[in-house]
DRENTI-369564 format. One record per residue (C-alpha): residue number from 1; x, y, z. Coordinates in nm, 4 decimals, always signed. Each point is the difference from the previous one (the first is absolute). Layout:
BEGIN
<rec NUM, <X, Y, Z>>,
...
END
This chain:
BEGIN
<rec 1, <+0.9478, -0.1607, +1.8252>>,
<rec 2, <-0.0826, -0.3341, +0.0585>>,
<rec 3, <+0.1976, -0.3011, -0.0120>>,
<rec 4, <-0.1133, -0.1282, -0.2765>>,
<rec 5, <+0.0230, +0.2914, -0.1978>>,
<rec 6, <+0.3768, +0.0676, +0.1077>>,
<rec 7, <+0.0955, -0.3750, -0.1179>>,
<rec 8, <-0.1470, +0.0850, -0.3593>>,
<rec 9, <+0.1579, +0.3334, -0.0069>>,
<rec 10, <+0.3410, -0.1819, +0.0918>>,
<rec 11, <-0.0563, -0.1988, -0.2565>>,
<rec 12, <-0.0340, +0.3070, -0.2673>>,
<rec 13, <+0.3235, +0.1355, +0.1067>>,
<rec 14, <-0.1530, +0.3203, +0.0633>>,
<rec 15, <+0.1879, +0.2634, +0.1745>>,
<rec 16, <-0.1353, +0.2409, +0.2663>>,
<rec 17, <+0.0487, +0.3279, -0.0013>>,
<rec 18, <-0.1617, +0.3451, +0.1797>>,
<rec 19, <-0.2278, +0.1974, -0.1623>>,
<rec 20, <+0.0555, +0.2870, +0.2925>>,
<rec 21, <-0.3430, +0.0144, +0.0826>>,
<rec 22, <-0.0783, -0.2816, +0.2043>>,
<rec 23, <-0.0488, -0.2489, -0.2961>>,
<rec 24, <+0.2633, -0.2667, -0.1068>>,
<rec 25, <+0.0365, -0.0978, -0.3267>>,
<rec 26, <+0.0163, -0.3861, +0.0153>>,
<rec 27, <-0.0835, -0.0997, -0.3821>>,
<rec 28, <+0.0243, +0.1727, -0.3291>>,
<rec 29, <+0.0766, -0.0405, -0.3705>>,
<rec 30, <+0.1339, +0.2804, -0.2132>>,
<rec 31, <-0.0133, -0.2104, -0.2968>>,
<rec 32, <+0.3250, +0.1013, -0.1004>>,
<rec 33, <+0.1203, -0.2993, -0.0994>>,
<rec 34, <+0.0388, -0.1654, -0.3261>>,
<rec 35, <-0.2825, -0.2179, +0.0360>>,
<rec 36, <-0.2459, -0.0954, +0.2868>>,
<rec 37, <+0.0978, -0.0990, +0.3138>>,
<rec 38, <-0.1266, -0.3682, +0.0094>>,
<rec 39, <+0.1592, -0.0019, +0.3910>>,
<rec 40, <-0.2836, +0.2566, +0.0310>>,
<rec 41, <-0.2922, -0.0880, -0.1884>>,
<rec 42, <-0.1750, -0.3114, -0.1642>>,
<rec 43, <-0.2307, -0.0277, -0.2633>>,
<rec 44, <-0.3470, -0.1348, -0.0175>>,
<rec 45, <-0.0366, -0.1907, -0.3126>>,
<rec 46, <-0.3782, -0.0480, -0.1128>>,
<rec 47, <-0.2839, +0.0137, -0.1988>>,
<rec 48, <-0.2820, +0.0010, +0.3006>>,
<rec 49, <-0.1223, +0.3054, -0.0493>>,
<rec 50, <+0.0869, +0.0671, +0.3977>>,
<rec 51, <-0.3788, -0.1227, +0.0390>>,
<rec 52, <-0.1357, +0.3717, -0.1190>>,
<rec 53, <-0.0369, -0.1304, -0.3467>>,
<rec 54, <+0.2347, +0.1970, -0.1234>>,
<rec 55, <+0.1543, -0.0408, -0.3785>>,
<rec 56, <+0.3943, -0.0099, -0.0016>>,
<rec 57, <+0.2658, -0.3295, +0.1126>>,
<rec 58, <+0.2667, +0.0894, +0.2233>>,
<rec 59, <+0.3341, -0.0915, -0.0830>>,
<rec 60, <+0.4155, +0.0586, +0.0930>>,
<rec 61, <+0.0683, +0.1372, -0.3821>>,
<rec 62, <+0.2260, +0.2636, -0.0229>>,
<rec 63, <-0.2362, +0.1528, -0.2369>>,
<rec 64, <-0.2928, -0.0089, +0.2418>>,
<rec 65, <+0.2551, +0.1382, +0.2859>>,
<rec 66, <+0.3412, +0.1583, +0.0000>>,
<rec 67, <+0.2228, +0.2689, +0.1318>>,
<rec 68, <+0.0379, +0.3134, -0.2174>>,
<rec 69, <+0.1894, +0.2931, +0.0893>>,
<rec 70, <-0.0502, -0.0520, +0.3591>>,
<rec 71, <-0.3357, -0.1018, +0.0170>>,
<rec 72, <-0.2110, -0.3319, +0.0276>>,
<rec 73, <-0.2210, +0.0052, -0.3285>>,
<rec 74, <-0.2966, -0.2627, -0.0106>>,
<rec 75, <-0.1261, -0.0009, -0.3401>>,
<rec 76, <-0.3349, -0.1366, -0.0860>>,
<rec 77, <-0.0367, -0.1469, -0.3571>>,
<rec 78, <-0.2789, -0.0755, -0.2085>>,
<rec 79, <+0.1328, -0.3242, -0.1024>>,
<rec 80, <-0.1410, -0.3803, -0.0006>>,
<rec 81, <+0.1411, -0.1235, +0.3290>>,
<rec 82, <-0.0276, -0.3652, +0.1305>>,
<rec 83, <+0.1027, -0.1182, +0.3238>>,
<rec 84, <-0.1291, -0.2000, +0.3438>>,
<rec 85, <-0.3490, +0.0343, +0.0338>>,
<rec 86, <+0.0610, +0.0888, +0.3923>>,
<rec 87, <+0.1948, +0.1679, +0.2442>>,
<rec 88, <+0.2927, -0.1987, +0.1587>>,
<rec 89, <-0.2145, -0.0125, +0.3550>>,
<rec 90, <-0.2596, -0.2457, -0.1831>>,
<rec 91, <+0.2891, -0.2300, -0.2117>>,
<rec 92, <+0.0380, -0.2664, +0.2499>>,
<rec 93, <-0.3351, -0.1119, -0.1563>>,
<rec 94, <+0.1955, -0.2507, -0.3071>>,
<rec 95, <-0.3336, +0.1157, -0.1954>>,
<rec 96, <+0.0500, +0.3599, +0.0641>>,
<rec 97, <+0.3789, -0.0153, -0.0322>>,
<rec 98, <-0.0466, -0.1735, -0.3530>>,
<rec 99, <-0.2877, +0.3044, -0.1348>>,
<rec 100, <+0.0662, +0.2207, -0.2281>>,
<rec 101, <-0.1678, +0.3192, -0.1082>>,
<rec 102, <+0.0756, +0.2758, -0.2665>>,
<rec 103, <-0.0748, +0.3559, +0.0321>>,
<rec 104, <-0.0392, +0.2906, -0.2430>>,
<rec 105, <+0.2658, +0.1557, +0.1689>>,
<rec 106, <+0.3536, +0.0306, +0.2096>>,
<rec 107, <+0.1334, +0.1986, +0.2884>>,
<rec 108, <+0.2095, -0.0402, +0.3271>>,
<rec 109, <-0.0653, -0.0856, +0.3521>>,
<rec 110, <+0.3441, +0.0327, +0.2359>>,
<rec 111, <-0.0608, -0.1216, +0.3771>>,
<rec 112, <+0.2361, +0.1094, +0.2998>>,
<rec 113, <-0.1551, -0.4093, +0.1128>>,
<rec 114, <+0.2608, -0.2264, +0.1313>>,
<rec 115, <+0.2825, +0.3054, +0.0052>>,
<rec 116, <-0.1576, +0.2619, +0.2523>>,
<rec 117, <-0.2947, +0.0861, +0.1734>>,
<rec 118, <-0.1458, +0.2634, +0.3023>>,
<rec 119, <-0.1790, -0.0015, +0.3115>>,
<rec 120, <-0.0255, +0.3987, +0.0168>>,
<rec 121, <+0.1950, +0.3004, -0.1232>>,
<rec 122, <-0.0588, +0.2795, -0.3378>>,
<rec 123, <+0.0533, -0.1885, -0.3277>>,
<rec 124, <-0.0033, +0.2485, -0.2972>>,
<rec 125, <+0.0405, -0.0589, -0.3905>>,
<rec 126, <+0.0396, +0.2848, -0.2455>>,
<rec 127, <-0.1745, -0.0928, -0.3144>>,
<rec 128, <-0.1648, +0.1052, -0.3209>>,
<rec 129, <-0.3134, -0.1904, -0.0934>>,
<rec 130, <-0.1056, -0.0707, -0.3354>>,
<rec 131, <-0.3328, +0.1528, -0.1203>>,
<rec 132, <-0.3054, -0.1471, -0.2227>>,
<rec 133, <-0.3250, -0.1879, -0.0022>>,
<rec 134, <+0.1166, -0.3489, +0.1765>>,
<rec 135, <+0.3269, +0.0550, +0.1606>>,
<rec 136, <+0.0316, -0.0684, +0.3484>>,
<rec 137, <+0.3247, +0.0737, +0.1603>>,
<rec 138, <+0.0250, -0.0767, +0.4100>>,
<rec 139, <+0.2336, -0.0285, +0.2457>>,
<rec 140, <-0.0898, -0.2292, +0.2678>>,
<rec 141, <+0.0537, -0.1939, +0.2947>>,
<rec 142, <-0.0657, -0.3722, +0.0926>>,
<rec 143, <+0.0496, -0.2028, +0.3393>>,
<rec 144, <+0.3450, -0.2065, -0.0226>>,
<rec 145, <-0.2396, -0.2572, +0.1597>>,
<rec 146, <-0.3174, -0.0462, +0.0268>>,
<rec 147, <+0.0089, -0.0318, +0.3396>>,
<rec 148, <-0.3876, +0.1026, +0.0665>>,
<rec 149, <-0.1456, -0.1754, -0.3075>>,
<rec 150, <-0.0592, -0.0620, -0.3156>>,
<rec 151, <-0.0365, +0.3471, -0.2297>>,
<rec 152, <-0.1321, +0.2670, +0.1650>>,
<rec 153, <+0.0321, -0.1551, +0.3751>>,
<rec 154, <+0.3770, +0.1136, -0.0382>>,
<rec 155, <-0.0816, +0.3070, -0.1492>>,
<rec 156, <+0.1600, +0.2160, -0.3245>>,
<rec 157, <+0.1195, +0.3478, +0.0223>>,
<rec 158, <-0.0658, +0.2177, -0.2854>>,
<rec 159, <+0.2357, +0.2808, +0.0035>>,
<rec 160, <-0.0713, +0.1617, -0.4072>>,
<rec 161, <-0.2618, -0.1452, -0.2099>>,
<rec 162, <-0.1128, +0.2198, -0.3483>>,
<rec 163, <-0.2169, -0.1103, -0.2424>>,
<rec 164, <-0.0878, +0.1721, -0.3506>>,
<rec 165, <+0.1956, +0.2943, +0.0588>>,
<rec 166, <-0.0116, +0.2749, -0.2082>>,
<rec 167, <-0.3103, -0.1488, -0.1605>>,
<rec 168, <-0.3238, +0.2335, -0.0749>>,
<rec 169, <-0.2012, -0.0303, +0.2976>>,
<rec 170, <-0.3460, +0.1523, +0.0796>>,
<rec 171, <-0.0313, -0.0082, +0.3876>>,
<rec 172, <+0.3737, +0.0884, +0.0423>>,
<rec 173, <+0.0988, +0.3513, +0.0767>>,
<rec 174, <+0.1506, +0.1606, -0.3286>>,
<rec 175, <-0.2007, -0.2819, -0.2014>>,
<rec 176, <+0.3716, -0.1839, -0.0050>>,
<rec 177, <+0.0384, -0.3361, +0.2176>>,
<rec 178, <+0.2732, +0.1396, +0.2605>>,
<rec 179, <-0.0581, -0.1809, +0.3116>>,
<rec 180, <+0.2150, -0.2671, +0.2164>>,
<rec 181, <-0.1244, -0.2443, +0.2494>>,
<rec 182, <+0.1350, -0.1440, +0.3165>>,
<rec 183, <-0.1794, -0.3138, +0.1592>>,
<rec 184, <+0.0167, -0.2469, +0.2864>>,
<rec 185, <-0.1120, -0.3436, -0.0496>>,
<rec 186, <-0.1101, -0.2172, +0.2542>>,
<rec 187, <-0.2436, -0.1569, +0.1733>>,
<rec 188, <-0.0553, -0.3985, -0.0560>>,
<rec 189, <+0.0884, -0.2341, -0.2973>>,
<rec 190, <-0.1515, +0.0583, -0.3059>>,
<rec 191, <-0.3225, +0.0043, -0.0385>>,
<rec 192, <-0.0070, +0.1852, +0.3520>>,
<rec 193, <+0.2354, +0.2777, -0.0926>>,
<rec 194, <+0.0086, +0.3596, +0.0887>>,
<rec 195, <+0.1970, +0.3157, -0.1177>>,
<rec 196, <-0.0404, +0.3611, +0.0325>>,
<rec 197, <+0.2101, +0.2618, -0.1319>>,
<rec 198, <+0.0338, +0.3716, -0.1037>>,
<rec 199, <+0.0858, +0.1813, -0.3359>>,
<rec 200, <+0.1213, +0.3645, -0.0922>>,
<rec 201, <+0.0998, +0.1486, -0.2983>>,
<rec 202, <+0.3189, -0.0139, -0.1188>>,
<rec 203, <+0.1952, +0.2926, -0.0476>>,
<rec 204, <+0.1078, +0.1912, -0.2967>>,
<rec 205, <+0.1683, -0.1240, -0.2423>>,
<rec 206, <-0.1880, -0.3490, -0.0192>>,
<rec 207, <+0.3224, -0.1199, -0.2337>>,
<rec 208, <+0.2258, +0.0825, +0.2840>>,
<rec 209, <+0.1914, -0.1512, +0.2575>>,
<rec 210, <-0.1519, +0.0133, +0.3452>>,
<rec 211, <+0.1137, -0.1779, +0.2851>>,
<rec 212, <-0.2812, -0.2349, +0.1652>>,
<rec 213, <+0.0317, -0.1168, +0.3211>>,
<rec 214, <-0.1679, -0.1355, +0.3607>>,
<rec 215, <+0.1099, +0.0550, +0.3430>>,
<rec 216, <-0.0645, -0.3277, +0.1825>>,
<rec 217, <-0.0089, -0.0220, +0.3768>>,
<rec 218, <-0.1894, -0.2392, +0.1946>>,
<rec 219, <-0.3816, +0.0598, -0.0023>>,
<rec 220, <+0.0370, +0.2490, -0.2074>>,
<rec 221, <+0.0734, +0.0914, -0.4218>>,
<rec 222, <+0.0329, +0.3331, -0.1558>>,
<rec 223, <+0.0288, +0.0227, -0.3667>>,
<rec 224, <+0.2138, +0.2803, -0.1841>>,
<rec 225, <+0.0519, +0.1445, -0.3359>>,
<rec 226, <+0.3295, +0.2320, -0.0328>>,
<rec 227, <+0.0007, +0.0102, +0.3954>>,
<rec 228, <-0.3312, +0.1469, +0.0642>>,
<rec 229, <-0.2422, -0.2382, +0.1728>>,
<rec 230, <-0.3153, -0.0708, -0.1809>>,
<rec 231, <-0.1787, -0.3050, +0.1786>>,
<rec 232, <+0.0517, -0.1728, +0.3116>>,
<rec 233, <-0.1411, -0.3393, +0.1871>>,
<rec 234, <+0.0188, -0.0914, +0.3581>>,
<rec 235, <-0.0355, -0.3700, +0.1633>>,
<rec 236, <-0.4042, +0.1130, +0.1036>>,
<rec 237, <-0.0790, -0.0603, -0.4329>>,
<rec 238, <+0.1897, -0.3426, -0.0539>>,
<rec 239, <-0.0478, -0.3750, +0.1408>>,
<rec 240, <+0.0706, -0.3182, -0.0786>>,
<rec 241, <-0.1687, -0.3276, +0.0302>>,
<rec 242, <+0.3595, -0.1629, +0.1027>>,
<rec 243, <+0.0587, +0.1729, +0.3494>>,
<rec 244, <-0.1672, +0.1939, +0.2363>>,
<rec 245, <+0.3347, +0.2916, +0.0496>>,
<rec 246, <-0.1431, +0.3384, -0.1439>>,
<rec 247, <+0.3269, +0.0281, -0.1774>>,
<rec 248, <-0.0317, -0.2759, -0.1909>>,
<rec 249, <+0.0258, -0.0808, -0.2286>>,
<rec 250, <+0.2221, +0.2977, -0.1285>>,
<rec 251, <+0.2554, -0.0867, +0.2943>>,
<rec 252, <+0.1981, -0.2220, -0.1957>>,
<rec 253, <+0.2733, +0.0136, -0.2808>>,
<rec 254, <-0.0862, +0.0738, -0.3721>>,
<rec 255, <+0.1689, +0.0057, -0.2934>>,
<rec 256, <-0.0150, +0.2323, -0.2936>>,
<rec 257, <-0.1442, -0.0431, -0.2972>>,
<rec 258, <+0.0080, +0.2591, -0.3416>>,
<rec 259, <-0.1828, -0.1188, -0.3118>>,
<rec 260, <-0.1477, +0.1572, -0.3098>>,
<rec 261, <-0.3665, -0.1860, -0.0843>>,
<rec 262, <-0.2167, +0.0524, -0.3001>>,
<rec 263, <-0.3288, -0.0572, +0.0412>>,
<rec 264, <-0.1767, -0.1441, +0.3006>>,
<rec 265, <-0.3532, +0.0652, +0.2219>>,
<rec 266, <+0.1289, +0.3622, +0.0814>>,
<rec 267, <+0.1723, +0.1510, -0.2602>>,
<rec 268, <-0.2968, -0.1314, -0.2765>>,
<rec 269, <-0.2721, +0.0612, +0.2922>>,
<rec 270, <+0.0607, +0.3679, +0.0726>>,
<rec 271, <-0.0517, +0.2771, -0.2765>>,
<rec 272, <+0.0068, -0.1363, -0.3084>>,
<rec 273, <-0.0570, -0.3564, -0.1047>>,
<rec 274, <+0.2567, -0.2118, -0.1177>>,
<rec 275, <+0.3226, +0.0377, -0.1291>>,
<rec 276, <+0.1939, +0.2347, -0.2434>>,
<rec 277, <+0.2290, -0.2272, -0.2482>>,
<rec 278, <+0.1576, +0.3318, -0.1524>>,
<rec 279, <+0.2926, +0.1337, +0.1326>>,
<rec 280, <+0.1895, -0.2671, +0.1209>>,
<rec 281, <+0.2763, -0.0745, +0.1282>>,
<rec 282, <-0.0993, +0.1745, +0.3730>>,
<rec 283, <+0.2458, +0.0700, +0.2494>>,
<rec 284, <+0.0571, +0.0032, +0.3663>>,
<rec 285, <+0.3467, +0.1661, +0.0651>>,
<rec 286, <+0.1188, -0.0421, +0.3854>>,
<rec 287, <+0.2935, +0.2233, +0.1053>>,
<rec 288, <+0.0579, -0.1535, +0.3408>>,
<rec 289, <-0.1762, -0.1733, +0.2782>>,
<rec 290, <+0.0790, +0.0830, +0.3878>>,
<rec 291, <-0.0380, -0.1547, +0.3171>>,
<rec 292, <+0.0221, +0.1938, +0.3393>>,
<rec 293, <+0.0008, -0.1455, +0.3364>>,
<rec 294, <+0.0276, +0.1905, +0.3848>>,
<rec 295, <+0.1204, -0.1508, +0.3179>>,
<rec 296, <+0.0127, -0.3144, +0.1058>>,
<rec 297, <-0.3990, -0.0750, -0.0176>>,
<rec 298, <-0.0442, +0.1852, -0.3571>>,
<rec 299, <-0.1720, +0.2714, +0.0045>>,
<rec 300, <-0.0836, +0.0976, +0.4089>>,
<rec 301, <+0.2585, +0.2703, +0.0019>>,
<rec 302, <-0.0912, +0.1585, -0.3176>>,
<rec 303, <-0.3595, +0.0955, +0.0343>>,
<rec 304, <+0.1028, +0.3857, +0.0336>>,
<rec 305, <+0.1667, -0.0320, -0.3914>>,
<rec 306, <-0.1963, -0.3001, -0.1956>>,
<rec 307, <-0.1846, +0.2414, -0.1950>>,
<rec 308, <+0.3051, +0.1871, -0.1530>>,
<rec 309, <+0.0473, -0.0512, -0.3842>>,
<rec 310, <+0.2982, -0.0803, -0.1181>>,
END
């Protein structure tokens, strides 16, 4: 673990404790609390469209995100929405900290930013993703720093992406939009971005929980869905325009993100066209989210075990 990534996990007041496999579990939340844990996560309160075009405004509400029996629920609602026109990372601008924009619709965006991040380690969430023309549920990671660059130099981790699921589809198997996607980006600052990823099908049922996951260890990322390894990258397919190390730049600590879009390039690219109004509102249900770390350096003395679901 690095340094860095120990101060912000001191900060969380996580607690430690052995899986008996090799891993240590450094960071979780049950969400059995009354309410979320704002020691743990932050919200990201928007109308940007996270720069995908996509329809809905983030914002803290309780209706847009909320414990229920246990669970994190982010609820997207088709509702009139107004808020700042762009993220927090472009407000120092007076102009862009004054705009406003309205969307058709409302959801939730929780960050781990500020409150924890990870060099390293197996971080898995058990969720159940909403389904429908539009909705984009992910869960996600983004440098605590751009240390390499503006976006992608610094690179994003895409552990779960789904878009459309459920949805009538003609070049999926079964004719039924069932497949999840897990994606590096990289590479230089936008324009000069890169990413390449993998997708599988999800398993049966597609309104179930499943637990999605990586294992992280340097120069190398293996993606997981209910413990069986589906996709994997080494340091050989990424680079970045902000150092010359091969493990850059997914060598440093990021923080996690979980969010439930509507709309956007992918999900109204892919399949069908557009969005679905009907049916709303969608929900993303999260039943926990898991952190594992081994030895001293990570992940070194775990190589033998990464792979094992949990």
């Amino acid at each position: 673990m690095t340094a860095a990534a120990a101060i912000l996990l001191l900060a969380s007041g996580a607690a430690a404790g052995s899986a008996g496999d090799g891993w240590r579990l450094m960071w979780s939340d049950e969400f059995d609390g009354p309410a979320i844990d704002r020691s743990k996560w932050d919200f990201d309160v928007d109308c940007w469209g996270g720069g995908n075009d996509e329809r809905q405004c983030y914002t803290d509400k309780a209706a847009n995100a909320a414990i229920e029996d246990g669970r994190l629920v982010i609820t997207a609602r088709r509702e009139r929405t107004t808020g700042p026109a762009f993220p927090l990372s472009q407000r120092d601008d007076a102009a862009k900290a004054k705009a406003t924009a309205t969307k058709d619709y409302s959801s939730a965006r929780l960050v781990t930013r500020g409150r924890a991040a990870w060099t390293y380690g197996k971080i898995e969430v058990r969720a159940k993703l909403p389904q429908g023309q539009g909705t984009w549920p992910a869960i996600w990671m983004l440098p605590e720093r751009p240390v390499y660059g503006p976006w992608a130099a610094s690179g994003e981790i895409d552990i779960l992406e789904a878009v459309n699921l459920g949805v009538r589809c003609e070049s999926c198997a079964g004719g039924i939009e069932n497949r999840i996607l897990g994606t590096l980006h990289f590479g230089g600052a936008w324009p000069d971005n890169k990413h390449k990823g993998d997708e599988t099908a999800l398993p049966a049922p597609l309104d179930g929980f499943h637990v999605f996951g990586i294992v992280w260890e340097k120069g190398k990322i293996v993606w997981t869905v209910d413990g069986q390894p589906y996709a994997t990258r080494v340091a050989s397919e990424w680079s970045t325009s902000g150092a010359d190390d091969p493990a850059a730049p997914f060598d440093r600590p990021f923080h996690l993100i979980l969010n439930l879009a509507i709309g956007g390039g992918l999900a109204e690219g892919r399949g069908v066209k557009g969005v679905d109004e009907s049916g709303y509102p969608k929900i993303m249900e999260i039943d926990w989210v898991r952190v594992w770390q081994c030895g001293d350096d990570a992940i070194s003395d775990c190589s033998a075990i990464s792979h094992r679901g949990r």
